[in-house]
DRENRORO-708666 format. One record per residue: x negated, y, z negated of N, C-alpha, C in turn; residue in one letter. Coordinates in steps of 0.05 Angstrom, whole numbers, padded with zeros to 5 digits, always signed. Example, Ala and Ser with C-alpha at 12.3 -4.5 7.8 and 13.67 -1.06 7.14 Angstrom:
! DRENRORO-708666
-00264-00114-00156-00246-00090-00156-00264-00066-00156A
-00257-00045-00142-00273-00021-00143-00258+00001-00157S
END
This chain:
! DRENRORO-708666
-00017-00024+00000+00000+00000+00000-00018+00025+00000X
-00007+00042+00013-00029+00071+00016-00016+00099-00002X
-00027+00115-00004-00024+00147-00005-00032+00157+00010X
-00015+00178+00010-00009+00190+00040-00017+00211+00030X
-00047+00230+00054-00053+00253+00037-00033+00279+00045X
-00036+00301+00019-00018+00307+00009-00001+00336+00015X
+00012+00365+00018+00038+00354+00049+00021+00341+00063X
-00009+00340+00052-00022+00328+00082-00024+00308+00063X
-00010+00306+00038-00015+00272+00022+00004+00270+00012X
+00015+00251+00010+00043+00239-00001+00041+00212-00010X
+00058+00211-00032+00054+00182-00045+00089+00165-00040X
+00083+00156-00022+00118+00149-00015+00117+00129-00003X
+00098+00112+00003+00099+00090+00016+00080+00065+00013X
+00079+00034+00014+00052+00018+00007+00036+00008+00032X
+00023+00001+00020-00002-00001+00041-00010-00025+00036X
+00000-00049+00040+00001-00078+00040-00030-00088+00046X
-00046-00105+00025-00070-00118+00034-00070-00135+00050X
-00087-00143+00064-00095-00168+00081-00106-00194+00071X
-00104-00210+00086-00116-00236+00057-00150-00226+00069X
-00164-00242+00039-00191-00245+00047-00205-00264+00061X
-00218-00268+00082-00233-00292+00092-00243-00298+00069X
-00244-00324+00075-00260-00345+00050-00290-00352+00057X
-00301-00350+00029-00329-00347+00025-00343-00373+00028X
-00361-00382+00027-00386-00395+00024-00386-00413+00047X
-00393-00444+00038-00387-00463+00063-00370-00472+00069X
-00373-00478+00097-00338-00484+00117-00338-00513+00105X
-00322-00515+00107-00303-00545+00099-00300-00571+00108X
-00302-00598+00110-00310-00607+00135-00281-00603+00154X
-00290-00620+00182-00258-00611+00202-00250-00631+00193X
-00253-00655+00170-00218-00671+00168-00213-00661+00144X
-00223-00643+00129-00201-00635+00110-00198-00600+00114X
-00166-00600+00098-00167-00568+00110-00181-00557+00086X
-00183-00528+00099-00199-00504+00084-00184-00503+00059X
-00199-00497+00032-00189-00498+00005-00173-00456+00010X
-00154-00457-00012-00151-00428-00009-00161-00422-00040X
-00171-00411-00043-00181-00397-00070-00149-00382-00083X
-00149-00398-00112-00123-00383-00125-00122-00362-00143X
-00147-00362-00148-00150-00333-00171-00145-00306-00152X
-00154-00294-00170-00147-00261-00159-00170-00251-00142X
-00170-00242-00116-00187-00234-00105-00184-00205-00098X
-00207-00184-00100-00212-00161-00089-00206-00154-00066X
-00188-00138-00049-00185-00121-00021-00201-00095-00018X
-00210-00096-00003-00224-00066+00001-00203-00044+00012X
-00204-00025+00008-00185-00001+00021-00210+00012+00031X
-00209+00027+00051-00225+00039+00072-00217+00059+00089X
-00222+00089+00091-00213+00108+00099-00236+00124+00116X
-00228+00115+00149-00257+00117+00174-00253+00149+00183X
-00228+00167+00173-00225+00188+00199-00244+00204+00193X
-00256+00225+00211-00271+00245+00208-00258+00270+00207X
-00265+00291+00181-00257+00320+00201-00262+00334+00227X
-00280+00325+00238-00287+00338+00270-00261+00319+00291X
-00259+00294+00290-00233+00287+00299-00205+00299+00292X
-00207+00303+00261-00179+00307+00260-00176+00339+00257X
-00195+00350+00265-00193+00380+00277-00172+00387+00295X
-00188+00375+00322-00174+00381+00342-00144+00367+00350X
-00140+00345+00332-00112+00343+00321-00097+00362+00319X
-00111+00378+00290-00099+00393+00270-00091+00433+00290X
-00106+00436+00301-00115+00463+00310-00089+00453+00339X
-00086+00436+00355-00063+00439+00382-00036+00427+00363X
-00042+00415+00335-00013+00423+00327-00002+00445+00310X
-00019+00459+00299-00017+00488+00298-00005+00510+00322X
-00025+00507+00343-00019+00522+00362+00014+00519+00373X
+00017+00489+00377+00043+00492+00390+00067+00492+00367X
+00064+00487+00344+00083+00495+00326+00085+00524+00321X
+00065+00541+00325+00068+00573+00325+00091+00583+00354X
+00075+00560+00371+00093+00571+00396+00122+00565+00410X
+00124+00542+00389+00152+00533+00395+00168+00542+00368X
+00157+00561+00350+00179+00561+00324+00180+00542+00317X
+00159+00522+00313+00168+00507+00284+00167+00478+00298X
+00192+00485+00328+00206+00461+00333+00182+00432+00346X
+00166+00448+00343+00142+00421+00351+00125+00404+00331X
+00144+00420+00291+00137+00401+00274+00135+00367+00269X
+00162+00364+00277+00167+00323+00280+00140+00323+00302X
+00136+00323+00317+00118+00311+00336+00089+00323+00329X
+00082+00344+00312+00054+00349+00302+00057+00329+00273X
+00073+00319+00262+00076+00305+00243+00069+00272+00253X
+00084+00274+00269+00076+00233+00273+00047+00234+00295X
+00044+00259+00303+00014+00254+00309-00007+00247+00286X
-00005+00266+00275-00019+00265+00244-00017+00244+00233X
+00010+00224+00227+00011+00207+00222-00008+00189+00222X
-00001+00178+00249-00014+00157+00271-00049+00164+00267X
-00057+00188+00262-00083+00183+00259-00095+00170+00231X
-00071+00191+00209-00082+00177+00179-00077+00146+00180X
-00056+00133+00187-00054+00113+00191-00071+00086+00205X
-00082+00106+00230-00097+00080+00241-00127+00083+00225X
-00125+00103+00209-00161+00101+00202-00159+00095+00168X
-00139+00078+00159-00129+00072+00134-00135+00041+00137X
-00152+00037+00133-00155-00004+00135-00164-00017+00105X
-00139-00031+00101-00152-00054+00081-00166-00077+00088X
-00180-00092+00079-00210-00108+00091-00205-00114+00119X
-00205-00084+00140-00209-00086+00157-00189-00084+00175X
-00160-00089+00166-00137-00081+00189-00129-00061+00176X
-00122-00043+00198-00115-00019+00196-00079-00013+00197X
-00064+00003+00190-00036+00009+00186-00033+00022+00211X
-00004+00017+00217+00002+00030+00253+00030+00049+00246X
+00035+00076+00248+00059+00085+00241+00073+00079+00276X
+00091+00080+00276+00111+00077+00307+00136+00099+00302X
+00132+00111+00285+00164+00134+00292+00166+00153+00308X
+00187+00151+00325+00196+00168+00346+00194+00193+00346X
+00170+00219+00358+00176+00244+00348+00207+00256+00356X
+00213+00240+00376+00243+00254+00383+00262+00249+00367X
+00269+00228+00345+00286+00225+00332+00275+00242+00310X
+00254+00245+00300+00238+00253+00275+00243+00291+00283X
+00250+00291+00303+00265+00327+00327+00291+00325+00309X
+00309+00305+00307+00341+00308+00304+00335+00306+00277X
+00316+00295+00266+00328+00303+00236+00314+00322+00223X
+00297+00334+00242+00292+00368+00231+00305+00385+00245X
+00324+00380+00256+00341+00409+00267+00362+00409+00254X
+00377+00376+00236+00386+00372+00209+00375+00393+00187X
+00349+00388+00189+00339+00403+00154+00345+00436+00160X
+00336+00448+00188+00345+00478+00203+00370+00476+00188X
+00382+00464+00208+00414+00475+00198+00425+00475+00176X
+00416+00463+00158+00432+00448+00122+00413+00486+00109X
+00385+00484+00116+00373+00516+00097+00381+00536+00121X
+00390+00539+00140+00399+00565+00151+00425+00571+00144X
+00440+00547+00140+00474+00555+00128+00471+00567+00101X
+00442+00559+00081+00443+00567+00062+00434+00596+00068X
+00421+00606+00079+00414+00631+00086+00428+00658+00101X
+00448+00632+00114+00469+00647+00109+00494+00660+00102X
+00499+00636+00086+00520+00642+00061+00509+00662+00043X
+00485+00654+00035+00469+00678+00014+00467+00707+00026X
+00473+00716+00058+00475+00736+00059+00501+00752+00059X
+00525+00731+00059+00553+00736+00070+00561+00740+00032X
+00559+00728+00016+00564+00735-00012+00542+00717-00031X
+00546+00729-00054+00531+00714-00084+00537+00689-00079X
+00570+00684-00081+00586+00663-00092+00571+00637-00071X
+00574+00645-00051+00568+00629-00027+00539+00615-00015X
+00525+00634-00029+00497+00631-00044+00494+00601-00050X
+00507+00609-00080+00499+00589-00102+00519+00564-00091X
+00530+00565-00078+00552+00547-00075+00540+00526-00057X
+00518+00550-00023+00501+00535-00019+00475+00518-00023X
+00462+00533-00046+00451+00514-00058+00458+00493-00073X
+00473+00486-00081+00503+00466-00095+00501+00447-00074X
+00511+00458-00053+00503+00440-00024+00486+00423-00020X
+00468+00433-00026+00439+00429-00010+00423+00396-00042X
+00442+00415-00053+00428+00401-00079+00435+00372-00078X
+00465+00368-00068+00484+00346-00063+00480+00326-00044X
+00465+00344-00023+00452+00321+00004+00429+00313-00005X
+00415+00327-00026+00385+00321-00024+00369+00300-00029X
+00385+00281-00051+00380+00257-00050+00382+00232-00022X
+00405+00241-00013+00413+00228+00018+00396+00235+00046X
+00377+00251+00037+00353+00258+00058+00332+00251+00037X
+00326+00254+00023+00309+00234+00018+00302+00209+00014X
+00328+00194+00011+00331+00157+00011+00328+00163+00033X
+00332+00171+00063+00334+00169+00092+00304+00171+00098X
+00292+00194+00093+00259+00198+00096+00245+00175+00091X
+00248+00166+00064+00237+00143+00054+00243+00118+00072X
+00260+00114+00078+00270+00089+00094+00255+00092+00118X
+00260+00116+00136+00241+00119+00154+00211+00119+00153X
+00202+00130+00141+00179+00125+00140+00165+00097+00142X
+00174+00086+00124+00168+00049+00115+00172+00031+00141X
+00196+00034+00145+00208+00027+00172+00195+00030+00200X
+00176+00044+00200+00151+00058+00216+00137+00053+00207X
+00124+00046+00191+00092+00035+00185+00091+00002+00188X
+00072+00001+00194+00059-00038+00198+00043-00040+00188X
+00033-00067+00186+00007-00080+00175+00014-00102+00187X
-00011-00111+00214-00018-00136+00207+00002-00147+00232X
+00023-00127+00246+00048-00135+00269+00066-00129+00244X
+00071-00139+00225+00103-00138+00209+00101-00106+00194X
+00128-00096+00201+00146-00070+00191+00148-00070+00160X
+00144-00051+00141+00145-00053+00114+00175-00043+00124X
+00185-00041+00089+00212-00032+00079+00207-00021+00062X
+00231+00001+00059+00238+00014+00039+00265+00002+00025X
+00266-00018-00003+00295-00029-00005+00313-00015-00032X
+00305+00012-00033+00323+00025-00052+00339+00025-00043X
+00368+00036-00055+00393+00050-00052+00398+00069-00050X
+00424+00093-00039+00427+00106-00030+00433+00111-00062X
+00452+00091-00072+00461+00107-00099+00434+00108-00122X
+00421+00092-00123+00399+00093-00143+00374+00115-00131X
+00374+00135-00107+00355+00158-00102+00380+00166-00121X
+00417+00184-00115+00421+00196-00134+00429+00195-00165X
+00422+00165-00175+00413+00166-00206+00389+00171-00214X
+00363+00172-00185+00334+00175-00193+00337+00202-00194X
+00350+00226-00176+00351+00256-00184+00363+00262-00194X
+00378+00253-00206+00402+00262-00230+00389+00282-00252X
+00362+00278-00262+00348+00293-00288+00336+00319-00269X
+00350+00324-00251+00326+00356-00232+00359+00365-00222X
+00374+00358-00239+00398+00372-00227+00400+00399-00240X
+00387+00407-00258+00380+00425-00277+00370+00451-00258X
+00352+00443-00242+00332+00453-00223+00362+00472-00209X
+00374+00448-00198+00391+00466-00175+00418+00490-00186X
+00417+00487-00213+00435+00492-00230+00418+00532-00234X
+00395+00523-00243+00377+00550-00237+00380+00557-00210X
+00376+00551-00201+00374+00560-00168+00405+00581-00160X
+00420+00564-00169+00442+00574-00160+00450+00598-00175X
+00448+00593-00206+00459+00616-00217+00440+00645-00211X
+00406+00640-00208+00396+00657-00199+00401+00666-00167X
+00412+00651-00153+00415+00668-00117+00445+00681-00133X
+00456+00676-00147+00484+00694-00148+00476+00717-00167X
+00464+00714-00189+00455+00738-00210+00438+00761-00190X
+00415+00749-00168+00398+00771-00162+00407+00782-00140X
+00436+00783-00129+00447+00799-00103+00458+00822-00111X
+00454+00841-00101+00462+00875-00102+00495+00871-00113X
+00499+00881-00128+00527+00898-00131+00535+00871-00159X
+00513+00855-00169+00527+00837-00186+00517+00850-00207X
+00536+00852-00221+00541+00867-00257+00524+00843-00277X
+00505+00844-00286+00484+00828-00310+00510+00818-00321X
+00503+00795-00334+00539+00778-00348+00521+00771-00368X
+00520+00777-00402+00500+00758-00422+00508+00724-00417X
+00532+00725-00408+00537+00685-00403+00524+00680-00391X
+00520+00699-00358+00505+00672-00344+00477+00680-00350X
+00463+00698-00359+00434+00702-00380+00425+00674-00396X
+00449+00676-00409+00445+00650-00430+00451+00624-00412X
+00461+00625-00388+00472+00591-00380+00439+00588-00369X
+00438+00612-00352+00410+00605-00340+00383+00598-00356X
+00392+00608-00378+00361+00602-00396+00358+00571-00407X
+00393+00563-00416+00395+00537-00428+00388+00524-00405X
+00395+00530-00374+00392+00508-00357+00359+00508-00348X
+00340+00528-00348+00306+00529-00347+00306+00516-00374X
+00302+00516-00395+00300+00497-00408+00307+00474-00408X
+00328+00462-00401+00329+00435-00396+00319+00428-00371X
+00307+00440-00361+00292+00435-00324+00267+00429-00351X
+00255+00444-00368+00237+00435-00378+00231+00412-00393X
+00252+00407-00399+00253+00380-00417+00244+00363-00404X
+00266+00361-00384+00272+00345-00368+00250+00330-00340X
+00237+00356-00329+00219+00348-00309+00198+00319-00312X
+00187+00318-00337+00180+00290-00336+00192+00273-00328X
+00220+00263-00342+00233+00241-00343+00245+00242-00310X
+00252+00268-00292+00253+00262-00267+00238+00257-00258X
+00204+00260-00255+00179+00253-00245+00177+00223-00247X
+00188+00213-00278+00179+00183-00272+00208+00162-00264X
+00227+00183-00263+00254+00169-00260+00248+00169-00220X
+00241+00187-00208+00228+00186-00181+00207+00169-00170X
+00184+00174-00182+00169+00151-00185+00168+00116-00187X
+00192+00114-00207+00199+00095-00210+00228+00077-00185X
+00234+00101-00179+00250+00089-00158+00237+00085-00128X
+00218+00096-00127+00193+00100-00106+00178+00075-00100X
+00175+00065-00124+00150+00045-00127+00158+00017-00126X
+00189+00017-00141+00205-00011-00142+00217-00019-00122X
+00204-00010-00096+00225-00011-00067+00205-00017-00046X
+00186-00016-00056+00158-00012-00020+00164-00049-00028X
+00166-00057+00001+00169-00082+00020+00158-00097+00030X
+00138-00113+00033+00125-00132+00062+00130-00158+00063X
+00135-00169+00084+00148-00199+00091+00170-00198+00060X
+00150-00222+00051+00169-00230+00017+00154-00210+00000X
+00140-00205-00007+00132-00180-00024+00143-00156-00027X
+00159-00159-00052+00173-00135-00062+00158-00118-00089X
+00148-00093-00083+00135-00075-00115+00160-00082-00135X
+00148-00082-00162+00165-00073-00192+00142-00044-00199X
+00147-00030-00212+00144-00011-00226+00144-00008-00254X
+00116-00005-00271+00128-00014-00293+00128+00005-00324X
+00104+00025-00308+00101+00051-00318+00128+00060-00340X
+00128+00079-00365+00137+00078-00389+00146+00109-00384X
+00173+00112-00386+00173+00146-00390+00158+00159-00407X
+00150+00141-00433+00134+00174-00446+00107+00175-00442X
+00101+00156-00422+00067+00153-00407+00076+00195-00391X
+00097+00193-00379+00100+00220-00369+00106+00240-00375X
+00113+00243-00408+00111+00254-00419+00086+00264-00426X
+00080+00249-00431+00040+00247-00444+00028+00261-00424X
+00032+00256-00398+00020+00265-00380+00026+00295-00378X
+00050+00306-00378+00053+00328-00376+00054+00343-00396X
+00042+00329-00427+00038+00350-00449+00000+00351-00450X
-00017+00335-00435-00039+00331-00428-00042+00360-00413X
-00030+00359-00392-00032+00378-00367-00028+00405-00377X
-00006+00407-00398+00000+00434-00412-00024+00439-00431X
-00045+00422-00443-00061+00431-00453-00083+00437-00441X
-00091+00425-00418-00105+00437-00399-00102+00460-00389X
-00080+00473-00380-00074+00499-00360-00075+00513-00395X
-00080+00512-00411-00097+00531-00441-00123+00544-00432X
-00141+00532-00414-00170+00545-00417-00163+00561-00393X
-00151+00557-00369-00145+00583-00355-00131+00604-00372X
-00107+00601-00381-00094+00633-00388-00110+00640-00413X
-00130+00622-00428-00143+00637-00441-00167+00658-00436X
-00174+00645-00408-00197+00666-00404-00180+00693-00384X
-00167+00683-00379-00149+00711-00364-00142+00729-00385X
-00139+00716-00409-00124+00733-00424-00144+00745-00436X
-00175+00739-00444-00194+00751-00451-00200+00774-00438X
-00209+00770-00413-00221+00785-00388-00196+00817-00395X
-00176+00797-00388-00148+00838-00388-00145+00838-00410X
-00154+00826-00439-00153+00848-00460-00185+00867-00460X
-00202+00848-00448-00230+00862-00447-00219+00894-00432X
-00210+00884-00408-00208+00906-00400-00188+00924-00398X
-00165+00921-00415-00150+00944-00427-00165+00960-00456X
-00185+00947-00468-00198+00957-00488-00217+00973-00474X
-00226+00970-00456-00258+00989-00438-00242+01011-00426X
-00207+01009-00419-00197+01026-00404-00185+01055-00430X
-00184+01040-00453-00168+01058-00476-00191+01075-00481X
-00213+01059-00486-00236+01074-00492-00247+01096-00480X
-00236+01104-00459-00239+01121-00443-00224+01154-00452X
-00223+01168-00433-00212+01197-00449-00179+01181-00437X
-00171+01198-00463-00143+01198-00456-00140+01222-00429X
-00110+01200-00421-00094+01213-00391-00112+01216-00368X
-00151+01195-00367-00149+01193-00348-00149+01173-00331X
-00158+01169-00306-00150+01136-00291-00159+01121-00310X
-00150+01094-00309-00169+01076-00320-00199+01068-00297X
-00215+01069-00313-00245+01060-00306-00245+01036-00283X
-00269+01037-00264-00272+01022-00251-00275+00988-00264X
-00295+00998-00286-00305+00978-00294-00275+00956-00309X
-00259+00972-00324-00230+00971-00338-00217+00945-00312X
-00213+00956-00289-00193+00950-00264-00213+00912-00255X
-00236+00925-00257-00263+00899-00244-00249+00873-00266X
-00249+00881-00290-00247+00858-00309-00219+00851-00297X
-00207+00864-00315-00171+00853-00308-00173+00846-00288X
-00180+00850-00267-00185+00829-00229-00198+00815-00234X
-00218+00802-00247-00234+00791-00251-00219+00759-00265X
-00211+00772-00293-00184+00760-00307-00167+00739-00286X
-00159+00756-00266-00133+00744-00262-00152+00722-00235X
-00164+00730-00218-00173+00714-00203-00187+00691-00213X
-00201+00691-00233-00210+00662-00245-00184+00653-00258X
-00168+00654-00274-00147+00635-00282-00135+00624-00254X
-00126+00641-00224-00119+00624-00208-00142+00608-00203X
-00163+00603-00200-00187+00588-00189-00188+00561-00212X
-00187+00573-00237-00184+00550-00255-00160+00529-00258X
-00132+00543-00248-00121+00532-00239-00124+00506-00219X
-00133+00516-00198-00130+00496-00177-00159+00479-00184X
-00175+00494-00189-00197+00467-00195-00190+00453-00227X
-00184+00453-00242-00177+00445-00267-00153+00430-00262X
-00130+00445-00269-00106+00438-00283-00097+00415-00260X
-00105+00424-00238-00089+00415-00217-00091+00378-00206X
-00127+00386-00205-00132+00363-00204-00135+00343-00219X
-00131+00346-00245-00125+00335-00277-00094+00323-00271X
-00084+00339-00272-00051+00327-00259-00052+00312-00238X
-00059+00319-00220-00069+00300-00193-00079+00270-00197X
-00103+00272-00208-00116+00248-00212-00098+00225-00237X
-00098+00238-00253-00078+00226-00280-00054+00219-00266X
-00035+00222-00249-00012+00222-00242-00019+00192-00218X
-00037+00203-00205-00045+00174-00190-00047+00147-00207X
-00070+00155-00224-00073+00135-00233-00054+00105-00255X
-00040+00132-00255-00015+00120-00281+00005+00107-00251X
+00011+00123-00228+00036+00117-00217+00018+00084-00197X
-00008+00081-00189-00014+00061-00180-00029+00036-00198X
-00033+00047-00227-00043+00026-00243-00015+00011-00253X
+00014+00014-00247+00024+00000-00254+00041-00013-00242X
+00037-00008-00213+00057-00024-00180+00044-00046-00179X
+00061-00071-00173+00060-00087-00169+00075-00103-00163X
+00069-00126-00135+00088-00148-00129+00072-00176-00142X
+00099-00185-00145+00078-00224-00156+00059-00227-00143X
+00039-00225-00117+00026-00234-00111+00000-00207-00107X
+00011-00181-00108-00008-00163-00099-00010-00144-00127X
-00033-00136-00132-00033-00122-00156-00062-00090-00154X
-00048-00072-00161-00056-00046-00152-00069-00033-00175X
-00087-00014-00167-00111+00000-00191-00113+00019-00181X
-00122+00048-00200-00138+00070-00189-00148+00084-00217X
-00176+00087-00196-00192+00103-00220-00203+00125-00204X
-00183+00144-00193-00189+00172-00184-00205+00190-00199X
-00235+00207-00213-00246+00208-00233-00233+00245-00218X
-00231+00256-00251-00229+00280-00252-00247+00302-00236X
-00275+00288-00246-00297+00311-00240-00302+00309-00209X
-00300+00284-00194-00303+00286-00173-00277+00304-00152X
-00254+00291-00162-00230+00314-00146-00241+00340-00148X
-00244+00354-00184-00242+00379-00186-00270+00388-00165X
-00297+00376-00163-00310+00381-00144-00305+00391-00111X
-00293+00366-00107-00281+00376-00072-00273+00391-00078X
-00251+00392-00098-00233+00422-00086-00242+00441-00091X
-00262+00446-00108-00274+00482-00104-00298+00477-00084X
-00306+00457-00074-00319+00457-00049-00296+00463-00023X
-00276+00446-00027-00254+00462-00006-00248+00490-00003X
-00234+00488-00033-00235+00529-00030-00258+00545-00019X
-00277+00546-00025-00302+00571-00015-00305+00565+00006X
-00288+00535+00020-00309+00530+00049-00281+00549+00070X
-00262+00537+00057-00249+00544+00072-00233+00580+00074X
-00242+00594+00042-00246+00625+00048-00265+00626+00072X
-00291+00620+00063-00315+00620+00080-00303+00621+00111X
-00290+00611+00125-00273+00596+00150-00256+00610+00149X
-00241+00626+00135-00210+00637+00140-00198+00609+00148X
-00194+00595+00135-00176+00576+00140-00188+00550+00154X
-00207+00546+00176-00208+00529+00190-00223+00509+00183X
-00226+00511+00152-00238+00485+00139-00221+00464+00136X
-00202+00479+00139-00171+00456+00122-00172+00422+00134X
-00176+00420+00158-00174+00383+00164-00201+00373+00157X
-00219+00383+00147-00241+00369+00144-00233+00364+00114X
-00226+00389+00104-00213+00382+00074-00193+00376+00063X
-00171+00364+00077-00158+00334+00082-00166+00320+00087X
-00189+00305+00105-00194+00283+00114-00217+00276+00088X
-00226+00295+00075-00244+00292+00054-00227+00281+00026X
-00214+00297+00024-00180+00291+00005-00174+00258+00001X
-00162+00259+00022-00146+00232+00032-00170+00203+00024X
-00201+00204+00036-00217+00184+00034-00225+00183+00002X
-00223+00204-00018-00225+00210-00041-00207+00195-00056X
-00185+00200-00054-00157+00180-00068-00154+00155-00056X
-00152+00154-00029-00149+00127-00013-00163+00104-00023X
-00198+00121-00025-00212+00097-00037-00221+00098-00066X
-00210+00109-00084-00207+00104-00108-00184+00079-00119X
-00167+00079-00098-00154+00050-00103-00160+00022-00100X
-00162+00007-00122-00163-00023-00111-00140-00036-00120X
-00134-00059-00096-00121-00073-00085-00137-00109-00101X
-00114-00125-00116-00120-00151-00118-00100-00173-00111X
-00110-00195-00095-00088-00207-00085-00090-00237-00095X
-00070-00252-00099-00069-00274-00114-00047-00296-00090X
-00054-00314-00104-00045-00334-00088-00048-00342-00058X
-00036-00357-00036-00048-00355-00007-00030-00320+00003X
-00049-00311+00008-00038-00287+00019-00023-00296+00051X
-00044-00318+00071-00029-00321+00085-00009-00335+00094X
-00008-00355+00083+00017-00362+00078+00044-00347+00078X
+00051-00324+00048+00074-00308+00059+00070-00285+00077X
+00049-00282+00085+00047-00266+00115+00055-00278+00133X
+00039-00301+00141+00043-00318+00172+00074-00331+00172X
+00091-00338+00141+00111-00346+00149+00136-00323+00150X
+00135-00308+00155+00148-00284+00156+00157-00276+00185X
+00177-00279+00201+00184-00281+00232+00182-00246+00229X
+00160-00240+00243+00156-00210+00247+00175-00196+00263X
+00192-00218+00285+00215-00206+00296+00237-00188+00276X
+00251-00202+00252+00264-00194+00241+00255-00165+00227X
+00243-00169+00217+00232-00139+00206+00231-00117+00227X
+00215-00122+00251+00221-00102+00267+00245-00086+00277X
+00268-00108+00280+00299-00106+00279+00302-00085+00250X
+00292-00093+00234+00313-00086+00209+00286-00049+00208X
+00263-00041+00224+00261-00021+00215+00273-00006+00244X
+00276-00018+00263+00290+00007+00284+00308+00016+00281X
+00331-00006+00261+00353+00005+00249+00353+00031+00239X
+00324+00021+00218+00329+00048+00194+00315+00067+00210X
+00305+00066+00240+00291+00086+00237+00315+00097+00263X
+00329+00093+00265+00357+00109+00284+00367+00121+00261X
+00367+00107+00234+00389+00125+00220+00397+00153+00218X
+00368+00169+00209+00370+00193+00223+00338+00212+00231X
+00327+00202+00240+00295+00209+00237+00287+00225+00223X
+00303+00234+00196+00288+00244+00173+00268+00239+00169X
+00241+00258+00159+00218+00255+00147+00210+00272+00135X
+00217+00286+00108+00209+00300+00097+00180+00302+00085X
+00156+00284+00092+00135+00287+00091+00130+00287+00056X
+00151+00272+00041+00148+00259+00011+00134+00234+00005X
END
């Protein structure tokens, strides 16, 4: 099973091992080959280069600038198809097959579902919030659809994975982020011209950001968990076994981390509201005053993304793939902190440095970072429930899902 790097990585789909050739001496030819039953190692292996997936990256830019957007589905399953074919466990590589033209119809779906919202929100408040209400209501039903598609389009090996959740169990997995859309809404109706401040909806909105706060873990692993208990191959079905207050933990971890950014921000702009007071009264504040407080605020974002982020990042992997598993395949990751937070402030400066045009080298650097921080252990004859698996049927059962509606939200 893989991770998908992130928008240029996404964790939404598995990346099924291969059996291992068997080691030492051949066997004689009247008896057959022994299969080894313990647990054996898979390699995961991630070949793309940034100088390849440049020129990927740069003509699907170009023509998504020039078509408005509408050349996203088809700069997407290009992208795909490359992370994919350069994704090999001991040695076979994953094949995505989805249609950019259907993967067209279900983004001129996602157009139309946020332009009705944009335009109800201009026609009144009410209509607003009512569309986000909307939007909130489908959102599970495009994302069980994304997910199906996607799976349904990926291979290993000739045979089609699956995605075998439910339509109803994505909306008991979002049920705890309904909070989310509950804010959303009361804020597009509170912040439109001509609406009178109400202390009710003050107070509804604050009880409902607070319970978005409570709450966000237990949707993270209630998502997760419905994510992980569904990836498919031949007879191989994931369980998920991960503990909600593992996500809790994680996210009161994460809150103690994002501490050493706002503390040094908060040092730096009291430094420099104290250098600015010190000055004569009524006049500018000091150069030196303005340098800190900028100073302040630009390192807490920088500590941000190299710190907090990748702390969350790496921790979140590791918890969501150290505990997937089907009876026969069993998953690990030891994504190390110091190395993520490394790339990515090597990403950032390279790609200020670049105005931008560092970015596919630093995805393709990304992606080989997490990809191969995972190991893969496989037990029993792997080929066996591979080879007896009629690859016809699966193929049937993903063209299905992938007519359904070529949704791909890139989750």
């Amino acid at each position: 099973m893989s991770v998908q790097p992130g928008d240029e990585f996404a964790d939404t789909h598995p990346l099924p091992p291969p059996a291992l050739p068997l080691a030492g001496a051949q066997a004689p030819a009247a008896m057959p080959t022994a299969i080894p039953s313990g647990p054996r190692p898979a390699t995961i292996e991630f070949t793309g280069s940034g100088s390849e997936y440049f020129r990927i990256w740069i003509v699907n830019l170009l023509l998504i600038l020039v078509t408005l957007s509408l050349y996203l589905p088809f700069a997407r399953a290009r992208r795909l198809r490359y992370f994919h074919a350069n994704t090999l466990v001991h040695g076979h590589a994953l094949g995505f097959h989805g249609d950019p033209w259907k993967m067209l119809r279900g983004h001129l779906l996602v157009i139309a579902l946020f332009g009705s919202y944009a335009l109800a929100n201009r026609f009144s408040p009410s209509a607003g919030g009512i569309a986000v209400l909307v939007l909130a209501a489908l959102w599970p039903a495009l994302w069980h659809a994304s997910m199906r598609f996607r799976l349904a389009n990926t291979s290993w090996r000739g045979l089609r994975m699956r995605f075998t959740g439910s339509l109803g169990g994505a909306y008991l997995a979002l049920l705890p982020a309904l909070p989310v859309a509950l804010v959303l809404a009361a804020t597009a109706i509170a912040g439109q011209p001509g609406v009178e401040p109400s202390p009710a909806l003050g107070v509804a909105v604050g009880l409902a950001f607070l319970a978005m706060l409570v709450l966000s873990p237990l949707a993270l692993a209630r998502t997760k968990r419905y994510q992980h208990s569904h990836y498919a191959l031949a007879g191989e079905t994931t369980a998920f076994t991960a503990r909600i207050r593992s996500f809790y933990g994680l996210w009161l971890r994460t809150a103690l981390v994002s501490l050493l950014p706002f503390a040094v921000m908060l040092v730096l702009i009291a430094a420099g509201m104290a250098v600015g007071m010190a000055g004569a009264r009524g006049r500018a504040p000091s150069a030196a005053a303005i340098g800190m407080i900028s100073v302040g605020v630009m390192l807490f974002y920088l500590l941000m993304f190299i710190l907090m982020q990748p702390y969350f990042v790496s921790r979140l992997q590791n918890l969501v793939w150290g505990h997937t598993a089907s009876p026969q395949v069993h998953f690990a990751s030891a994504l190390h902190l110091r190395r993520l937070s490394l790339l990515t402030l090597k990403n950032l400066v390279l790609m200020a440095l670049t105005l931008g045009l560092y970015r596919p080298f630093a995805v393709v650097d990304t992606a080989r970072l997490r990809l191969q921080s995972i190991t893969v252990t496989l037990s029993g004859d792997v080929e066996q429930w591979i080879g007896a698996t009629p690859g016809g049927a699966h193929d049937a059962a993903g063209d299905a899902a992938g007519d359904l509606l070529g949704v791909d939200l890139g989750m």
